[in-house]
C-alpha positions in Angstrom: 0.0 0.0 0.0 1.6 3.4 -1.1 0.1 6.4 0.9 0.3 10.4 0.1 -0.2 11.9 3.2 -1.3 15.6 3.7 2.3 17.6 4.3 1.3 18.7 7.7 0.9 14.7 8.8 4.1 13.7 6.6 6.2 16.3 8.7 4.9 15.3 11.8 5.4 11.7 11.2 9.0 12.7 9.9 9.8 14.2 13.4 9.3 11.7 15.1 11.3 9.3 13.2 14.0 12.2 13.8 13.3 12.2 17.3 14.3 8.6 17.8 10.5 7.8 19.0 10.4 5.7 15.9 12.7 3.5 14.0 10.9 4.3 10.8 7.9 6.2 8.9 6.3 2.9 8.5 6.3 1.9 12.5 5.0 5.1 13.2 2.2 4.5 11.3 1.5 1.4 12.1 1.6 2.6 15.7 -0.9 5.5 14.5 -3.3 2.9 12.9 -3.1 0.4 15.9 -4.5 3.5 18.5 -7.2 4.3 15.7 -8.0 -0.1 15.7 -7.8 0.0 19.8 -9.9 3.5 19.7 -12.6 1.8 17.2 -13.1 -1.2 19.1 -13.3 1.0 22.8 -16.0 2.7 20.6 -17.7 -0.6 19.7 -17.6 -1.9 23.4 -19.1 1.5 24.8 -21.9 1.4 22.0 -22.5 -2.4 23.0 -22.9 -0.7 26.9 -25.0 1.3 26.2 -27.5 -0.9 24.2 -27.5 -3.0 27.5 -28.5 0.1 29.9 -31.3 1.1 27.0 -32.6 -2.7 28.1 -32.1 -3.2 31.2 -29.1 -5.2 31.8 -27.0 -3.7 33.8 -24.7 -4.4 37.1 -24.5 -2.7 40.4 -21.0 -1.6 41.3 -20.8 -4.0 44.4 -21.5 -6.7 42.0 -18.8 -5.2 39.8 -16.5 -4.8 42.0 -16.9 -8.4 43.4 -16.1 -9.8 40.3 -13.3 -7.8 39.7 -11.5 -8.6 43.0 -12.3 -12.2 42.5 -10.6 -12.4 39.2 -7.3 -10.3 40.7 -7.8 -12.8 43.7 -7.5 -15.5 41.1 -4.7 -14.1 38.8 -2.8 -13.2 42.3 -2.8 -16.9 43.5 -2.1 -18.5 39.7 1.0 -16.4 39.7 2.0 -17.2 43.5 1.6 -20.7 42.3 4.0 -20.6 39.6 
């Protein structure tokens, strides 16, 4: 895939590269595109919430919470384990 970027991008992309933060143009927009694929799929998962509130199904924090301290209760022990 060849891509003509708009020059303000290019030079910004460009100084990066110059500032060591990337090894290449490429990796830094690969980096670029992998924040836009974790942004899209945050977006996806809050849409997704949101259609559960609309119906109904939702959680009270306490039972949040609970679950969430179970599973670091669980990941804590696994790795004491090891």
């Amino acid at each position: 895939m060849n891509l003509s970027l708009p020059n303000e991008i290019n030079d910004f992309v460009k100084g990066l590269v110059s500032q060591g933060r990337f090894a290449s143009e490429e990796s830094a927009v690969v980096a670029g595109i992998r924040l836009l694929m974790t942004q899209e799929k945050l977006r996806g998962e809050i849409q997704k919430g949101a259609e559960q509130l609309d119906s109904g199904q939702w959680l009270d924090e306490d039972t949040v919470f609970a679950e969430v301290n179970a599973e670091i209760d669980e990941t804590e022990s696994s790795q004491q384990g090891s």
